[in-house]
mmCIF file as Biopython writes it, N, C-alpha, C and O atoms, coordinates in Angstrom:
data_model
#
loop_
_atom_site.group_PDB
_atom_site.id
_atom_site.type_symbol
_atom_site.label_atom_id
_atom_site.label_alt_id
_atom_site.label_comp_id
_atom_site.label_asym_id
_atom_site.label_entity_id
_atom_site.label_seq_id
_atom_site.pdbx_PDB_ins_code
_atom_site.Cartn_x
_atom_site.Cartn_y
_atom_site.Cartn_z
_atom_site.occupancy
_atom_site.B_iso_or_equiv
_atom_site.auth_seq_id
_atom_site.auth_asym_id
_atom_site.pdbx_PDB_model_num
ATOM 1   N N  . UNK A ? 1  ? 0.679   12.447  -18.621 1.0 0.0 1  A 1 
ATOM 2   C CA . UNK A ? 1  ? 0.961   13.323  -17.499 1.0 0.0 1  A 1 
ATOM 3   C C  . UNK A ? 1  ? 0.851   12.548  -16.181 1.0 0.0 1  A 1 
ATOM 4   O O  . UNK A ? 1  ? 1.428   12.880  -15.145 1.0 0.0 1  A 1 
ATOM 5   N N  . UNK A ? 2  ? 0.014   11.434  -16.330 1.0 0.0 2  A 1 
ATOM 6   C CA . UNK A ? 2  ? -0.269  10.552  -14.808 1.0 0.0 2  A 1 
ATOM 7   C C  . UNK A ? 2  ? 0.976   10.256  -14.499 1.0 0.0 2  A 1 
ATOM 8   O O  . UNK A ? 2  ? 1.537   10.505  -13.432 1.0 0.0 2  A 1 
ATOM 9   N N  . UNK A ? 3  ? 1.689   9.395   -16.004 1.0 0.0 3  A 1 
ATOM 10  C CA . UNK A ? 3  ? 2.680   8.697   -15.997 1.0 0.0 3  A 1 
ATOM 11  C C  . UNK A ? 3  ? 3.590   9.188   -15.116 1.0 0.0 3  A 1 
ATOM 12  O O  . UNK A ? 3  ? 3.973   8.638   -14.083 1.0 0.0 3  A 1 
ATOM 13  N N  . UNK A ? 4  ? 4.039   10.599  -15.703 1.0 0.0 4  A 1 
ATOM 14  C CA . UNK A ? 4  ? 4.959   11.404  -15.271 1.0 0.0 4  A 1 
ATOM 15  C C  . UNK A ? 4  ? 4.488   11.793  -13.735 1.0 0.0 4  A 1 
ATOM 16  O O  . UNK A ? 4  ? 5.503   12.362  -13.335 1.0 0.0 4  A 1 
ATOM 17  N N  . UNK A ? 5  ? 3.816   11.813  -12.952 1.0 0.0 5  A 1 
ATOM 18  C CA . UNK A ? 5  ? 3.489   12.322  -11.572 1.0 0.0 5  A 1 
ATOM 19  C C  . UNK A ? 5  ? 3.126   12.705  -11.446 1.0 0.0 5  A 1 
ATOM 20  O O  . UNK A ? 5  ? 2.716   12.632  -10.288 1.0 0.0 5  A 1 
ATOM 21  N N  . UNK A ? 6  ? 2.430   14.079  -12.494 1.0 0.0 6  A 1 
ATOM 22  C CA . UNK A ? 6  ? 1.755   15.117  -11.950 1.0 0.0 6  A 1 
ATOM 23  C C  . UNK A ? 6  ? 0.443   14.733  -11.327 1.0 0.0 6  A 1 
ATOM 24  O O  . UNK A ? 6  ? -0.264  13.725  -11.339 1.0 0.0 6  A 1 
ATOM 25  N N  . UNK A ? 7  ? 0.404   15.604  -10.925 1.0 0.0 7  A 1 
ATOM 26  C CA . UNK A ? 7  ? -0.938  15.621  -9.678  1.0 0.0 7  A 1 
ATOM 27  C C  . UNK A ? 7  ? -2.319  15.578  -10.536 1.0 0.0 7  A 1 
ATOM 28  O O  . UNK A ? 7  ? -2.571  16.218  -11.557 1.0 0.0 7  A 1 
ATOM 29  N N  . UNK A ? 8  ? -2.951  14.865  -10.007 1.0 0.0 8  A 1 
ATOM 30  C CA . UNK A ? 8  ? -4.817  15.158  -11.041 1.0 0.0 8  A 1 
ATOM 31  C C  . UNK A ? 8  ? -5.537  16.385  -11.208 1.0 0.0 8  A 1 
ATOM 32  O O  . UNK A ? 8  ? -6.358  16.610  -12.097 1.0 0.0 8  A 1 
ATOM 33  N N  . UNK A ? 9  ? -5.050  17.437  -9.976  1.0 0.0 9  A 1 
ATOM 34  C CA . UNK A ? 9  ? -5.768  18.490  -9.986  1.0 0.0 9  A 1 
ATOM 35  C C  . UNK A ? 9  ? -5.294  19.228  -11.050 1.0 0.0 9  A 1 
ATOM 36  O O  . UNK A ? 9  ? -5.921  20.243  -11.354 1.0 0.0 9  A 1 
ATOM 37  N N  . UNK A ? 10 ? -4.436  18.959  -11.597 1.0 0.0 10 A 1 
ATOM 38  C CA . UNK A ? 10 ? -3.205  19.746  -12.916 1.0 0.0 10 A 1 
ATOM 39  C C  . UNK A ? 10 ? -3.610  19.208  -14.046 1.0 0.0 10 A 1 
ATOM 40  O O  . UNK A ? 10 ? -3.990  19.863  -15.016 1.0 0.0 10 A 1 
ATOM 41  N N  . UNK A ? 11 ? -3.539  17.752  -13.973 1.0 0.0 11 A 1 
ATOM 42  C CA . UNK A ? 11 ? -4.462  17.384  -15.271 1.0 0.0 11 A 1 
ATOM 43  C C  . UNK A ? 11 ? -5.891  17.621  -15.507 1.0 0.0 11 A 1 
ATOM 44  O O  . UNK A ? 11 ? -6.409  17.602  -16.624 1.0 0.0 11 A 1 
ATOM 45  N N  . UNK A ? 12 ? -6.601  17.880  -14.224 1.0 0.0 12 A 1 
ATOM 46  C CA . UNK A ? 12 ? -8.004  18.325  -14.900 1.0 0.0 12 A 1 
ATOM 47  C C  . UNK A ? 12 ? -8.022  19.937  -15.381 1.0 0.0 12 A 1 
ATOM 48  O O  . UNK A ? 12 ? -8.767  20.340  -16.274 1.0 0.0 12 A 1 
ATOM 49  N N  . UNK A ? 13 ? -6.765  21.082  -14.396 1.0 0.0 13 A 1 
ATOM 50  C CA . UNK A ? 13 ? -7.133  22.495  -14.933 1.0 0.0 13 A 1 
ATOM 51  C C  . UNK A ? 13 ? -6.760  22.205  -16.478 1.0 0.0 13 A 1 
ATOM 52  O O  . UNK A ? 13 ? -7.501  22.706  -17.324 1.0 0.0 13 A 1 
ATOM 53  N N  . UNK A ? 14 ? -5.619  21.400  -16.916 1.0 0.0 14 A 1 
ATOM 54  C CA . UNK A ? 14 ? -4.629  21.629  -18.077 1.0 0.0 14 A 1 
ATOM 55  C C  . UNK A ? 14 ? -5.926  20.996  -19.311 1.0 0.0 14 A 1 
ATOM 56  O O  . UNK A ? 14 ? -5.750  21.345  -20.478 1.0 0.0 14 A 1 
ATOM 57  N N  . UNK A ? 15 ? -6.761  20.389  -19.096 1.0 0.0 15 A 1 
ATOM 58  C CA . UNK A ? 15 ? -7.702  19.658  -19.556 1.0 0.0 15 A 1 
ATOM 59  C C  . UNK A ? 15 ? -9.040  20.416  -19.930 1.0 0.0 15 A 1 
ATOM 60  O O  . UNK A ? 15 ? -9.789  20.440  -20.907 1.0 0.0 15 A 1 
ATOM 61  N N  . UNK A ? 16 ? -8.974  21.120  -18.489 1.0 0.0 16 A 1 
ATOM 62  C CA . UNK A ? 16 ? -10.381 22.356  -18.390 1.0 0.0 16 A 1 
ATOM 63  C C  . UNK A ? 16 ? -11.266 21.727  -18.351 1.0 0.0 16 A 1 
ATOM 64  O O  . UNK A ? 16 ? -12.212 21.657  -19.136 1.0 0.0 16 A 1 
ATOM 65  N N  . UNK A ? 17 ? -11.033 21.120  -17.300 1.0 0.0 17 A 1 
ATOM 66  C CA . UNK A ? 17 ? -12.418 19.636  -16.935 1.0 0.0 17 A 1 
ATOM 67  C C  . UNK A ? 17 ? -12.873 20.653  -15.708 1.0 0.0 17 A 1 
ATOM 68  O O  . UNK A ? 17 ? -12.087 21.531  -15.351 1.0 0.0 17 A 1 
ATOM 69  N N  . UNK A ? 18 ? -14.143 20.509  -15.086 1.0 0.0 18 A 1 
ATOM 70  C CA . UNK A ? 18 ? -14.665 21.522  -14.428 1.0 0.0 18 A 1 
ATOM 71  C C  . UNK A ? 18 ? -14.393 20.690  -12.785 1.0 0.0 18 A 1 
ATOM 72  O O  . UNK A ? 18 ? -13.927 21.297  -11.821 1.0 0.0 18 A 1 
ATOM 73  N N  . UNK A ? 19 ? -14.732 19.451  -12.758 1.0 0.0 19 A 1 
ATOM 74  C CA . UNK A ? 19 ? -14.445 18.638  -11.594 1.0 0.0 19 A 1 
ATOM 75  C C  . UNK A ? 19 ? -13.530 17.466  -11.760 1.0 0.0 19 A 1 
ATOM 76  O O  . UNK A ? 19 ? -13.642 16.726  -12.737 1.0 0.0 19 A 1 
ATOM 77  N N  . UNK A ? 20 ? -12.549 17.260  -10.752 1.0 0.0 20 A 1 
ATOM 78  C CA . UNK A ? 20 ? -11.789 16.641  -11.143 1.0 0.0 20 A 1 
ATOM 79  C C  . UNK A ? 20 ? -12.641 14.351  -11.264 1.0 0.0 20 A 1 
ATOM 80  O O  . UNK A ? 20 ? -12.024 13.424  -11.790 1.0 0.0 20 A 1 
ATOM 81  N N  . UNK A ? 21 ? -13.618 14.275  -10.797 1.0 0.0 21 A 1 
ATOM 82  C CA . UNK A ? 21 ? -14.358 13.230  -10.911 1.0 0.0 21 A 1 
ATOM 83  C C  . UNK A ? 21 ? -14.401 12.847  -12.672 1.0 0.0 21 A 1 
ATOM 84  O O  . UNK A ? 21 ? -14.392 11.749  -13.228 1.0 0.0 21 A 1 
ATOM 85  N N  . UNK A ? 22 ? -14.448 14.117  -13.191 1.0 0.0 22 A 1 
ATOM 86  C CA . UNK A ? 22 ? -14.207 14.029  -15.042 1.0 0.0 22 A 1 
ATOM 87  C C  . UNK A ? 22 ? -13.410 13.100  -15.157 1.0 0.0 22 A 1 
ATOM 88  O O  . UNK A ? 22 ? -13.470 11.924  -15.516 1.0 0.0 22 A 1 
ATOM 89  N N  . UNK A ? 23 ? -12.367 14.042  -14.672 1.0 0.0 23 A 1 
ATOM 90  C CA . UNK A ? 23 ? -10.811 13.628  -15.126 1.0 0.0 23 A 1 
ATOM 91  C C  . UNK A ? 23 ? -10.176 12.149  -14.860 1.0 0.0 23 A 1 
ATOM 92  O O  . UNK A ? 23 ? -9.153  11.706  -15.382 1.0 0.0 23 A 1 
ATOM 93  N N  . UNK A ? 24 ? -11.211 11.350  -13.722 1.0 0.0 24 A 1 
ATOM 94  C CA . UNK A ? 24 ? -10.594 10.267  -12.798 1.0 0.0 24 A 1 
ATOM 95  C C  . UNK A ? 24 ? -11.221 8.813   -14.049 1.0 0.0 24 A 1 
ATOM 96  O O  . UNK A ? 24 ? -10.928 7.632   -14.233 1.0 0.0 24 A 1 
ATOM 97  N N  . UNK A ? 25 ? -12.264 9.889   -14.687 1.0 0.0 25 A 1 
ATOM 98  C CA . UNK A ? 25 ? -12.486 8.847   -15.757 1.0 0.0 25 A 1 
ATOM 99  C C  . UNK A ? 25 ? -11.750 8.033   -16.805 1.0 0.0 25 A 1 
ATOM 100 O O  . UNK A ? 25 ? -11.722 6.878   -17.230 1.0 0.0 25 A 1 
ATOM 101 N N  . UNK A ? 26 ? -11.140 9.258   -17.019 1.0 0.0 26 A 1 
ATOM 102 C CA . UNK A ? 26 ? -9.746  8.806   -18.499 1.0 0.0 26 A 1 
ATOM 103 C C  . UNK A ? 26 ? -8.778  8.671   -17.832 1.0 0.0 26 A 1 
ATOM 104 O O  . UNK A ? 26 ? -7.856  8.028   -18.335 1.0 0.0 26 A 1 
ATOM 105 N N  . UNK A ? 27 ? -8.607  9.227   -16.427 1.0 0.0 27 A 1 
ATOM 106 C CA . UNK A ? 27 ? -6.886  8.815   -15.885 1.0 0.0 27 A 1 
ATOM 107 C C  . UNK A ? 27 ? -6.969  7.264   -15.356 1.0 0.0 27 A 1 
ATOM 108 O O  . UNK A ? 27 ? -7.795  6.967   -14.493 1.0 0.0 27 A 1 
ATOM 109 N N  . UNK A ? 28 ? -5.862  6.054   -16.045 1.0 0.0 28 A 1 
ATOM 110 C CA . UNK A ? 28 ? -6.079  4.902   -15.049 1.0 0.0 28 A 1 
ATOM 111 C C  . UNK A ? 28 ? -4.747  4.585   -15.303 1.0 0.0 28 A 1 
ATOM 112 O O  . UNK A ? 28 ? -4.265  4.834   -16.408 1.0 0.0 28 A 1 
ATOM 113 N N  . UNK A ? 29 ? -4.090  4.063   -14.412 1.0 0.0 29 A 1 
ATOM 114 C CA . UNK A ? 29 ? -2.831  3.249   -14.059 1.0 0.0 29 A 1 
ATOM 115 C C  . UNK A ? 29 ? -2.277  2.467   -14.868 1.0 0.0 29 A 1 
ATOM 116 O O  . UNK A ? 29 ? -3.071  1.894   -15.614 1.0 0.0 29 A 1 
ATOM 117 N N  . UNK A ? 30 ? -1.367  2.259   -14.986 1.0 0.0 30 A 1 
ATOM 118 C CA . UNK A ? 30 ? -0.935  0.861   -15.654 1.0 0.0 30 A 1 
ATOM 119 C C  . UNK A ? 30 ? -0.304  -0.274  -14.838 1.0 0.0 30 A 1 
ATOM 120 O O  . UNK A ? 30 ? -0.620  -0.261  -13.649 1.0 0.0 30 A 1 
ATOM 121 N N  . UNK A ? 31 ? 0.417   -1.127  -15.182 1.0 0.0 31 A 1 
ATOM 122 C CA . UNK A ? 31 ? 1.046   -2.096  -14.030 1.0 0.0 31 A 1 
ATOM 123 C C  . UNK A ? 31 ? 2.183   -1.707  -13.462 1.0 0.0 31 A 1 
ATOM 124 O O  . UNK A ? 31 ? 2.651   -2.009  -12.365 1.0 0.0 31 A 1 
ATOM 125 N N  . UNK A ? 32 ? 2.800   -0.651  -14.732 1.0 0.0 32 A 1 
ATOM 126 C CA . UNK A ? 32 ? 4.225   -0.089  -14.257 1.0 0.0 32 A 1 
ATOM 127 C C  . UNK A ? 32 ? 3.933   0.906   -12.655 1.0 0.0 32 A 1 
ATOM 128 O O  . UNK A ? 32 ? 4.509   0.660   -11.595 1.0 0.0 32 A 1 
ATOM 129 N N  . UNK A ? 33 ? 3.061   1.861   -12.835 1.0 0.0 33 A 1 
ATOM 130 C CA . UNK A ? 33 ? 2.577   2.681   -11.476 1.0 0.0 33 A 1 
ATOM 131 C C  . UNK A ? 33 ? 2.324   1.888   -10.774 1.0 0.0 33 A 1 
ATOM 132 O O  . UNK A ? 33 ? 2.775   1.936   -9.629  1.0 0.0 33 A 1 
ATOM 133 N N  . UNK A ? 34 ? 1.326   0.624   -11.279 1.0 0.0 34 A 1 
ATOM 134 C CA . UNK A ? 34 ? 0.276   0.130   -10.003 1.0 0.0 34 A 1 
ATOM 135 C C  . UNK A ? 34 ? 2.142   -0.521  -9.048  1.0 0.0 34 A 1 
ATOM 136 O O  . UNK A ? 34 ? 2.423   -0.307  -7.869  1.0 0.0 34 A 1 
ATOM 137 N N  . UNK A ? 35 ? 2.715   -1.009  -9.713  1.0 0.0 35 A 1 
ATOM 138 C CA . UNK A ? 35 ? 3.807   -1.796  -9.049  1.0 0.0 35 A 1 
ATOM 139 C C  . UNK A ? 35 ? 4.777   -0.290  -8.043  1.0 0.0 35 A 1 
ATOM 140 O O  . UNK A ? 35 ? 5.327   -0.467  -6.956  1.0 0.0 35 A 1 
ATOM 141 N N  . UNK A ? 36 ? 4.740   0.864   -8.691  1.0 0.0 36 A 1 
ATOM 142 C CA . UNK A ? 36 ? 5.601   1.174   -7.870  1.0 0.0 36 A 1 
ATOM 143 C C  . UNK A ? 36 ? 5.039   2.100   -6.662  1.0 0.0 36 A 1 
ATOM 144 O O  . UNK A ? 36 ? 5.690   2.542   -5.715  1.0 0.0 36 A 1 
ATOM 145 N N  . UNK A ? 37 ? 3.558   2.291   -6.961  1.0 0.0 37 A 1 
ATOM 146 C CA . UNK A ? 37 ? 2.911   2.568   -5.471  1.0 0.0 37 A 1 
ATOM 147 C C  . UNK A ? 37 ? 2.799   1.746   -4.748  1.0 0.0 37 A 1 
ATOM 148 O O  . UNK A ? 37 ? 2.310   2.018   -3.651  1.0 0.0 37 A 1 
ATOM 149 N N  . UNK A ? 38 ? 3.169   0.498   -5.020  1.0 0.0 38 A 1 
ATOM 150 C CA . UNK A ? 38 ? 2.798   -1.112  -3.885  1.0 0.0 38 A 1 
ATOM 151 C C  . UNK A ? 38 ? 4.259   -0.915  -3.328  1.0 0.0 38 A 1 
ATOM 152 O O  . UNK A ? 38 ? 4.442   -0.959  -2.112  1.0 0.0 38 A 1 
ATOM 153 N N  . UNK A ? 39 ? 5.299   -0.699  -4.201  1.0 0.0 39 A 1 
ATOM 154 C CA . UNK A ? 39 ? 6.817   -0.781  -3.742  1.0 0.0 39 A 1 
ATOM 155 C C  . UNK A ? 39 ? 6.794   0.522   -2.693  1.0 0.0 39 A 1 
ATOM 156 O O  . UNK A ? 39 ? 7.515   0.222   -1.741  1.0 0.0 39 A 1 
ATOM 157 N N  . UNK A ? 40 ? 6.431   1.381   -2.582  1.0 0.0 40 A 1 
ATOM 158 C CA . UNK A ? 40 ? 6.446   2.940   -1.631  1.0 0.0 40 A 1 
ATOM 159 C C  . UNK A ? 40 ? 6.375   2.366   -0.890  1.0 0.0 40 A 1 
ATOM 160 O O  . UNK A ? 40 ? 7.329   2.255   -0.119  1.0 0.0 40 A 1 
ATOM 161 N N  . UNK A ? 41 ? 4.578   1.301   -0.597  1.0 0.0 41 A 1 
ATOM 162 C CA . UNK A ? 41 ? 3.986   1.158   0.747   1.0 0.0 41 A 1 
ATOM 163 C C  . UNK A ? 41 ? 4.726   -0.332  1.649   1.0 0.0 41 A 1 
ATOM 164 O O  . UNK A ? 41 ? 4.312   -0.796  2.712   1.0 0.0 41 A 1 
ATOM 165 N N  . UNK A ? 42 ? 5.564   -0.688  1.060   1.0 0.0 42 A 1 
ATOM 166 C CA . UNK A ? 42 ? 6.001   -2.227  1.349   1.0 0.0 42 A 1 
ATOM 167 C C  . UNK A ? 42 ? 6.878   -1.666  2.365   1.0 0.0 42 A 1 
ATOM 168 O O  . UNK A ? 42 ? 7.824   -0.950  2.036   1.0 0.0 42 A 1 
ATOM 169 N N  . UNK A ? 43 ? 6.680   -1.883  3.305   1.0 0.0 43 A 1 
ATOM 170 C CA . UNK A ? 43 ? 7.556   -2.375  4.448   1.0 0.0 43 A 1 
ATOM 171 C C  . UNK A ? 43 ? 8.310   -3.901  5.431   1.0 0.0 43 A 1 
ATOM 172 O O  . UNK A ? 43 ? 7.703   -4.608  6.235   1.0 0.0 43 A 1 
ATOM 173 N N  . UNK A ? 44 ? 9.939   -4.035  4.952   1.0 0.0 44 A 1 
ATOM 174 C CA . UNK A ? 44 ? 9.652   -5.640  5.456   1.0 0.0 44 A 1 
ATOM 175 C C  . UNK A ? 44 ? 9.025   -5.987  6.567   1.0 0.0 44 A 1 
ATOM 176 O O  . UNK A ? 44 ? 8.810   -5.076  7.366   1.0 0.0 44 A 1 
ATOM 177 N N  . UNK A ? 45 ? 8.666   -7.076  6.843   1.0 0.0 45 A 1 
ATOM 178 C CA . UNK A ? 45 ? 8.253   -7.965  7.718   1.0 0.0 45 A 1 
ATOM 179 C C  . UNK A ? 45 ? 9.123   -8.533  8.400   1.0 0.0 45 A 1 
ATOM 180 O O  . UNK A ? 45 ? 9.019   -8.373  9.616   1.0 0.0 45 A 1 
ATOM 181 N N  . UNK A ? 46 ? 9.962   -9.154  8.027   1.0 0.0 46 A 1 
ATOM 182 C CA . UNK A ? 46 ? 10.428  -10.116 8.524   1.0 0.0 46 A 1 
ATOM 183 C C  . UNK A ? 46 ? 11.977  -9.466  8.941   1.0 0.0 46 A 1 
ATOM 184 O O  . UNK A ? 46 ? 12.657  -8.957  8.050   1.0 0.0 46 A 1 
ATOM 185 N N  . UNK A ? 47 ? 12.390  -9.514  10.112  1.0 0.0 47 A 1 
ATOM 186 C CA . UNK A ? 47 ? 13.829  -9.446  10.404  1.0 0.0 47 A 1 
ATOM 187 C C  . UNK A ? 47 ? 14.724  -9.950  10.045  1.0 0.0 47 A 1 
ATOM 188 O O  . UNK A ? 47 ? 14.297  -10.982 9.528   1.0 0.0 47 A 1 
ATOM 189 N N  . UNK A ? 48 ? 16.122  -9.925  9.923   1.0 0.0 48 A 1 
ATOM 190 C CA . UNK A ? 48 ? 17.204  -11.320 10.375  1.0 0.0 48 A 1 
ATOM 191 C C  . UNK A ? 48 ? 17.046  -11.815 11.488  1.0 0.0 48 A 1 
ATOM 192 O O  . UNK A ? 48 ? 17.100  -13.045 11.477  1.0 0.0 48 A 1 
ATOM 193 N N  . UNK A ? 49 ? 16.812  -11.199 12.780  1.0 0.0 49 A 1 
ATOM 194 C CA . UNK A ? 49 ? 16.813  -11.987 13.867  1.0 0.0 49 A 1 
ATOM 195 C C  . UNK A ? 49 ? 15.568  -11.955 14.389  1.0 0.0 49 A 1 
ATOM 196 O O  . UNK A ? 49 ? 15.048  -10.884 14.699  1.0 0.0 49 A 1 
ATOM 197 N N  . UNK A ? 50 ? 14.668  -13.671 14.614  1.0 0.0 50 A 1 
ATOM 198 C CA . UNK A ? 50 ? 13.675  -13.731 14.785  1.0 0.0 50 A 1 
ATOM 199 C C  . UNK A ? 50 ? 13.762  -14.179 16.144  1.0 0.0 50 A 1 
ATOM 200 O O  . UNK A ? 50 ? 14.650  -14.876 16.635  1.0 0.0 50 A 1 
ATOM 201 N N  . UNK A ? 51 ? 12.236  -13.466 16.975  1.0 0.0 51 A 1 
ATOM 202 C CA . UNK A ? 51 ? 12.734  -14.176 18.734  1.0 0.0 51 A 1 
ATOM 203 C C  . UNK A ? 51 ? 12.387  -15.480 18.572  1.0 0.0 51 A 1 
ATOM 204 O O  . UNK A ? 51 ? 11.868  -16.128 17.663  1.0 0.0 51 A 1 
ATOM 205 N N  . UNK A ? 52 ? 12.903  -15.778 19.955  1.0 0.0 52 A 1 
ATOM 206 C CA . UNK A ? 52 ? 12.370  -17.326 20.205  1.0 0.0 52 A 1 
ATOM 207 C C  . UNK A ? 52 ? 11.091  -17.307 20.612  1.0 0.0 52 A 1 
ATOM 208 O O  . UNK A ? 52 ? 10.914  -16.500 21.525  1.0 0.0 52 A 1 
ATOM 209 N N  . UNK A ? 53 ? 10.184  -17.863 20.292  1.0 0.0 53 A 1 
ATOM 210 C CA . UNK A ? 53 ? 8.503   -17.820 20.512  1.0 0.0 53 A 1 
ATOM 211 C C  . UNK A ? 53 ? 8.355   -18.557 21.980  1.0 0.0 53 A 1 
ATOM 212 O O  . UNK A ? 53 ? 7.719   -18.229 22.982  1.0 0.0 53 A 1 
ATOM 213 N N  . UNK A ? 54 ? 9.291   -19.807 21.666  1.0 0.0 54 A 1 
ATOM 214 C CA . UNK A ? 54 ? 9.466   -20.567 22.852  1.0 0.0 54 A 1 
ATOM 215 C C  . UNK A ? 54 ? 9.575   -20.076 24.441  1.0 0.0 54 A 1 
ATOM 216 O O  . UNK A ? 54 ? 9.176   -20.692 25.429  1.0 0.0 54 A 1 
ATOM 217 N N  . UNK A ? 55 ? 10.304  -18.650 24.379  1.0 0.0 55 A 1 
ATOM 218 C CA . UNK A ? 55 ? 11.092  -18.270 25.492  1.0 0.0 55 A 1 
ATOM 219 C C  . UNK A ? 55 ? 10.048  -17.462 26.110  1.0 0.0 55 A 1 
ATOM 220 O O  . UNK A ? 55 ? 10.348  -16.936 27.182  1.0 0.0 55 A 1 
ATOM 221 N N  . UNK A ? 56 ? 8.453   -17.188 25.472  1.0 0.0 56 A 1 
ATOM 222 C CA . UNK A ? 56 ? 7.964   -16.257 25.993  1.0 0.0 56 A 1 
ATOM 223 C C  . UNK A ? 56 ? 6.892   -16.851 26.492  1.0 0.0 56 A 1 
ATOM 224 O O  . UNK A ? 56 ? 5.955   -17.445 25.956  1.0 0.0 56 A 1 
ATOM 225 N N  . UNK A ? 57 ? 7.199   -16.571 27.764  1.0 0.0 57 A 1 
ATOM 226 C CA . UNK A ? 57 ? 6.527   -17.888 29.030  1.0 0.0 57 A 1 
ATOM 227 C C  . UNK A ? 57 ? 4.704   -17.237 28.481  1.0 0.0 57 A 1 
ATOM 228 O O  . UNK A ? 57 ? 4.179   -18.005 27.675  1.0 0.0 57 A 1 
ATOM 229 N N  . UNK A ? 58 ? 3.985   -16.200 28.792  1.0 0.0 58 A 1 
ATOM 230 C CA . UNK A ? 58 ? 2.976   -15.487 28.505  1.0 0.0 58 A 1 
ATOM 231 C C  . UNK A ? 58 ? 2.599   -16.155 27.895  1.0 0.0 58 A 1 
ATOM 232 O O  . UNK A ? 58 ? 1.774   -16.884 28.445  1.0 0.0 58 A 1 
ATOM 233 N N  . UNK A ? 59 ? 2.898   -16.488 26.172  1.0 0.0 59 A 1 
ATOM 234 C CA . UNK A ? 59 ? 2.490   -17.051 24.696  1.0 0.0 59 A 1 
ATOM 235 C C  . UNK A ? 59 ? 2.646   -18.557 25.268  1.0 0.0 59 A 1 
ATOM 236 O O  . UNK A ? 59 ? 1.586   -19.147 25.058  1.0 0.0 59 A 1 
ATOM 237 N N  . UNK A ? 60 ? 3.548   -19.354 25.887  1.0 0.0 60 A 1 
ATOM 238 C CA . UNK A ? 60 ? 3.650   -20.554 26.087  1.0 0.0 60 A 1 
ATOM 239 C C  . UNK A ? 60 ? 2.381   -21.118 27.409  1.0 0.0 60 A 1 
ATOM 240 O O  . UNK A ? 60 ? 1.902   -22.236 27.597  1.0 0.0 60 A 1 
ATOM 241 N N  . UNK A ? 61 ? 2.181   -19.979 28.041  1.0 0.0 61 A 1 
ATOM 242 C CA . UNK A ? 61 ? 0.556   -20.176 28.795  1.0 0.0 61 A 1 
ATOM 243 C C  . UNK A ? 61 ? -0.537  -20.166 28.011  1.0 0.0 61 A 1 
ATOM 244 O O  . UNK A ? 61 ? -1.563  -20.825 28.180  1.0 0.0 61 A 1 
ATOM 245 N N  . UNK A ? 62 ? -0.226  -19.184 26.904  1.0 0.0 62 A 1 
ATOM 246 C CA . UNK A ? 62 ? -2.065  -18.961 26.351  1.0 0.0 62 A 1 
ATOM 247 C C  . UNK A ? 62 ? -1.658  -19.923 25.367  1.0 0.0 62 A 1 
ATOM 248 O O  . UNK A ? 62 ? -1.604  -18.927 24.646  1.0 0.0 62 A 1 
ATOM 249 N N  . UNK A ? 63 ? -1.437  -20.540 24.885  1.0 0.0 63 A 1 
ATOM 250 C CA . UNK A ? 63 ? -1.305  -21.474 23.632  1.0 0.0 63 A 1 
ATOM 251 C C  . UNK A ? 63 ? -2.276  -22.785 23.707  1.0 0.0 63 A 1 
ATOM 252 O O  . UNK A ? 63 ? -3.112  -23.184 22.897  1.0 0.0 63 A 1 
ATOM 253 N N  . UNK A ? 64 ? -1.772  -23.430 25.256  1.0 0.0 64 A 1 
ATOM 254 C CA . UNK A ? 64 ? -2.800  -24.482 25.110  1.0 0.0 64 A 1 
ATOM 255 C C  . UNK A ? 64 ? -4.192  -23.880 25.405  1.0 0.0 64 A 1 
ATOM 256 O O  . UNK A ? 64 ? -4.979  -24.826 25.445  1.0 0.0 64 A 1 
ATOM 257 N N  . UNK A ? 65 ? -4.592  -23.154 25.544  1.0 0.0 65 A 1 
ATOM 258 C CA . UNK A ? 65 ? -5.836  -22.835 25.456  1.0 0.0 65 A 1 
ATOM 259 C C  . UNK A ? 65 ? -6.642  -22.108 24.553  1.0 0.0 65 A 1 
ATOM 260 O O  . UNK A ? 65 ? -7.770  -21.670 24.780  1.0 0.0 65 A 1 
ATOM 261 N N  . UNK A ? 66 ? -5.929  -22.002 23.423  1.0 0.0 66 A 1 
ATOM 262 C CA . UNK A ? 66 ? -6.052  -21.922 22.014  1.0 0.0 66 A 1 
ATOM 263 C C  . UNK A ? 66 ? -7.337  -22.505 21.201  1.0 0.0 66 A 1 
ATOM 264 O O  . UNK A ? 66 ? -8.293  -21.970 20.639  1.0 0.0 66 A 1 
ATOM 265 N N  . UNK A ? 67 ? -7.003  -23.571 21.357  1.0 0.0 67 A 1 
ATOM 266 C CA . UNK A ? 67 ? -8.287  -24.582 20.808  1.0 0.0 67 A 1 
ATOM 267 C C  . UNK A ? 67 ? -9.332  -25.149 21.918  1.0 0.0 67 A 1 
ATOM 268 O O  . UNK A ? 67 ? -9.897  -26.241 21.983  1.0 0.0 67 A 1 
ATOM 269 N N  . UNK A ? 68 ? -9.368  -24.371 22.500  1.0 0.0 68 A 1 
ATOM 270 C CA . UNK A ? 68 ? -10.170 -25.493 24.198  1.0 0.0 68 A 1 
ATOM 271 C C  . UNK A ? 68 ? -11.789 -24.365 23.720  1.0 0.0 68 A 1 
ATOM 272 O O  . UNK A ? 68 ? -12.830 -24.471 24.370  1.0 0.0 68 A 1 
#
């Protein structure tokens, strides 16, 4: 039933577990879920068009004083 989506609070009434903390015992993931709740939360990073780091006078002031 995890597999399939349903909710925990459904598997513990359908179970007749009194708290759902029971239920969190025998319910565990596999790699197939664990992978596609990581895929939901993934948002890219990275653009096609990246700025020029160079051009941003601000970042090109604080830089040398980076390591000081």
């Amino acid at each position: 039933m995890l597999k399939a989506g349903v909710n925990l609070v459904y598997i513990r009434d359908f179970l007749g577990h009194v708290n759902v903390s029971t239920t969190e015992i025998y319910a565990r993931a596999d790699d197939v879920m664990k992978r596609r709740a990581l895929e939901k939360t993934y948002h890219e990073l990275q653009t096609e068009a990246l700025p020029n780091w160079e051009e941003d006078e601000d970042l090109m002031r604080w830089l040398p004083n980076l390591c000081k």
